[in-house]
C-alpha positions as CSV (number, residue, x, y, z in Angstrom):
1,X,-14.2,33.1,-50.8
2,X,-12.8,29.4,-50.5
3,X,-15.4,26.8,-49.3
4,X,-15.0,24.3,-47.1
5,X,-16.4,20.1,-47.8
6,X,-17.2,18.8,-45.2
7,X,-15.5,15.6,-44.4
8,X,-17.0,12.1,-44.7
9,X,-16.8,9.9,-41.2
10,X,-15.7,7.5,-43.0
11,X,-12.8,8.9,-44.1
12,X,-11.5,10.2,-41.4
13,X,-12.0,7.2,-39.2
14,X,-10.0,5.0,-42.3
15,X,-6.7,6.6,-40.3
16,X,-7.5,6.1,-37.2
17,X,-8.6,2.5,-37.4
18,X,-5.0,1.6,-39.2
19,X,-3.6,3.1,-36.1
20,X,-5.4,0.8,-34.0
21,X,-4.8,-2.0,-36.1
22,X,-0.8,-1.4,-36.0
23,X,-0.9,-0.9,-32.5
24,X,-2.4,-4.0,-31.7
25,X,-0.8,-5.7,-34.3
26,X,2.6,-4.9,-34.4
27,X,3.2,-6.2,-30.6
28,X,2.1,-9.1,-31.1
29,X,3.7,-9.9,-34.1
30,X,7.3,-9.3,-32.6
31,X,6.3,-11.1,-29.2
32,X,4.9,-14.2,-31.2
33,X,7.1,-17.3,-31.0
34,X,8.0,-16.4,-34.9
35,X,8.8,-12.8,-33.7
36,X,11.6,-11.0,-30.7
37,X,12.2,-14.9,-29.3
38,X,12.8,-16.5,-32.8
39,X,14.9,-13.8,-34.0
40,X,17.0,-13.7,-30.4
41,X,17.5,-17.5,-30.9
42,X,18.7,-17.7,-34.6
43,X,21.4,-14.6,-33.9
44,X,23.0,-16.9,-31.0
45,X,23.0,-19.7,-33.3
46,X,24.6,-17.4,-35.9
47,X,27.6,-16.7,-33.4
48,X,28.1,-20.1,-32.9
49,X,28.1,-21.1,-36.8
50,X,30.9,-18.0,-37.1
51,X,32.5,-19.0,-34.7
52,X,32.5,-22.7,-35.6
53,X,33.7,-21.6,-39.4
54,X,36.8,-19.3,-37.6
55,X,38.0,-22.9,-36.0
56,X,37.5,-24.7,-39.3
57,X,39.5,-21.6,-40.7
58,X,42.3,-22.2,-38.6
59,X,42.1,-26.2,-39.0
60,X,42.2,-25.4,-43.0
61,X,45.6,-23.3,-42.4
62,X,47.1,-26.3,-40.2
63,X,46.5,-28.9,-42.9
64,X,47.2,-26.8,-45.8
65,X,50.6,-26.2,-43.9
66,X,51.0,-29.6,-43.1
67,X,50.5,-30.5,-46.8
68,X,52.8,-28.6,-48.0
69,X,56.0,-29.9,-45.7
70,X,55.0,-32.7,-46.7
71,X,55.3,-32.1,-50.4
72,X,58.3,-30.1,-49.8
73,X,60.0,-30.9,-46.8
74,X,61.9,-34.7,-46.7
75,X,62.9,-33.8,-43.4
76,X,59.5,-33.5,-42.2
77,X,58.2,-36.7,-44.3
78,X,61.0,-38.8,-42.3
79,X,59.8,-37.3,-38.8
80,X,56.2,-38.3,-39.6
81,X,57.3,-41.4,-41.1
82,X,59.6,-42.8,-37.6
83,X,57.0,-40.9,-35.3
84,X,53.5,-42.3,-36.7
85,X,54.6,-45.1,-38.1
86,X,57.4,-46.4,-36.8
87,X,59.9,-46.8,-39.5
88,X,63.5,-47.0,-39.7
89,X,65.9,-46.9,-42.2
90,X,67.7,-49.9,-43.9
91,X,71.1,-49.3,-41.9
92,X,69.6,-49.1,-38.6
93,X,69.2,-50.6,-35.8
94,X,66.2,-51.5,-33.5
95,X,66.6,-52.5,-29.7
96,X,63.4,-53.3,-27.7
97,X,63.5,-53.9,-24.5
98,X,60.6,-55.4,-22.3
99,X,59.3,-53.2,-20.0
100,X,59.8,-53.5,-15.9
């Protein structure tokens, strides 16, 4: 014949109280400035950084390309060279007229 203990109160109100503890707890944990609003503000700023490092991705590309023509490409060197800063080459001419 099996025999039953009988259960301390105390130990069978430890589970109970945990439960209350987490159910008061829990809500205002994730409600708290440090909780749901914190965590909604640093994933926006997270899109912006990712999308601010895609740009800066692209921008890389540009210059590397640029860098490049302009180790490789003469052609390109002389465009930049009469377009930016305005030189010309030994055996030619400059006009300038005044403007109206």
């Amino acid at each position: 014949m099996r025999q039953f203990q009988a259960v301390r109160p105390s130990a069978a109100l430890l589970p109970f109280a945990l439960m209350v503890m987490a159910v008061m707890t829990v809500p205002t944990l994730v409600l708290d400035e440090q909780g749901l609003p914190r965590y909604r503000h640093l994933s926006a700023e997270l899109q912006e950084l990712r999308e601010s490092n895609e740009e800066l991705i692209r921008e890389i590309a540009t210059l590397k390309g640029e860098i490049d023509a302009l180790r490789s490409d003469p052609n390109y060197v002389e465009r930049i060279a009469r377009d930016e800063l305005g030189m010309v080459r030994a055996e030619e001419f400059v006009f300038q007229f005044p403007r109206p």
